[in-house]
N, C-alpha and C positions, 0 to 999 in steps of 0.2 A: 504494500500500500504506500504511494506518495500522494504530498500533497504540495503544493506548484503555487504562488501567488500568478495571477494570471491579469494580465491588463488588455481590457477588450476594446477592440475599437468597432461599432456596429456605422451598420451604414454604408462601407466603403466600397470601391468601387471593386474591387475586387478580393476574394479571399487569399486569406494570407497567414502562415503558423511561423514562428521565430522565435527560437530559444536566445532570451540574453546571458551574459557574461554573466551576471549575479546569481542563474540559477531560473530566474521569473520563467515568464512566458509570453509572448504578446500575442496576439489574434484579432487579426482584420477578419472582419464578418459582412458579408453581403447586408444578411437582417437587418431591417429597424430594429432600433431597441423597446418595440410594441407588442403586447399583447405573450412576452416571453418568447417572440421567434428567435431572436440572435441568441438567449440562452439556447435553445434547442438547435441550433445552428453550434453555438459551439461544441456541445453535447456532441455531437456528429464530427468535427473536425478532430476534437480532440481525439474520439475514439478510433479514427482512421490514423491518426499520427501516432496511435500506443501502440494501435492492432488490439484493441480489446474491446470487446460491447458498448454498445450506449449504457448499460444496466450497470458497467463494472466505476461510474463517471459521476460523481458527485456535485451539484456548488456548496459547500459549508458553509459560504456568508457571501453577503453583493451581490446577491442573486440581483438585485435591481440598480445595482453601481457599476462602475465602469471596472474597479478592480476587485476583482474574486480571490478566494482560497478556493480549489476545487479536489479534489477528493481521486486518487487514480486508482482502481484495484488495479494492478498489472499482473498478479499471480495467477487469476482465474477468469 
């Protein structure tokens, strides 16, 4: 199990996943930030850049902020 501070950017023109030097994460998302798309948008990217489920994919906090903690299973 990891867990990533991740700084989202919704909206953009195109998707985009990037790990920084600190460790973070950042994530350009197509989504608006309405109605939870670009969560669940991220939900999807991340889980394509782990190779794990959307099920195995957590937010712990900011689910409605630009920067999240998000929750990784990577074992299962």
């Amino acid at each position: 199990m990891k867990v990533f501070r991740v700084k989202v950017k919704p909206a953009s023109r195109q998707q985009l996943f990037r790990r920084e030097d600190d460790g973070s994460l950042t994530v350009h998302l197509k989504s608006p930030p309405i109605d939870g798309k670009a969560n669940q948008e991220l939900i999807q990217v991340l889980a394509n850049a782990f190779s794990v489920s959307k099920s195995s994919i957590r937010i712990k906090s900011g689910a409605s902020a630009k920067n999240k903690w998000v929750e990784i299973d990577t074992d299962g």
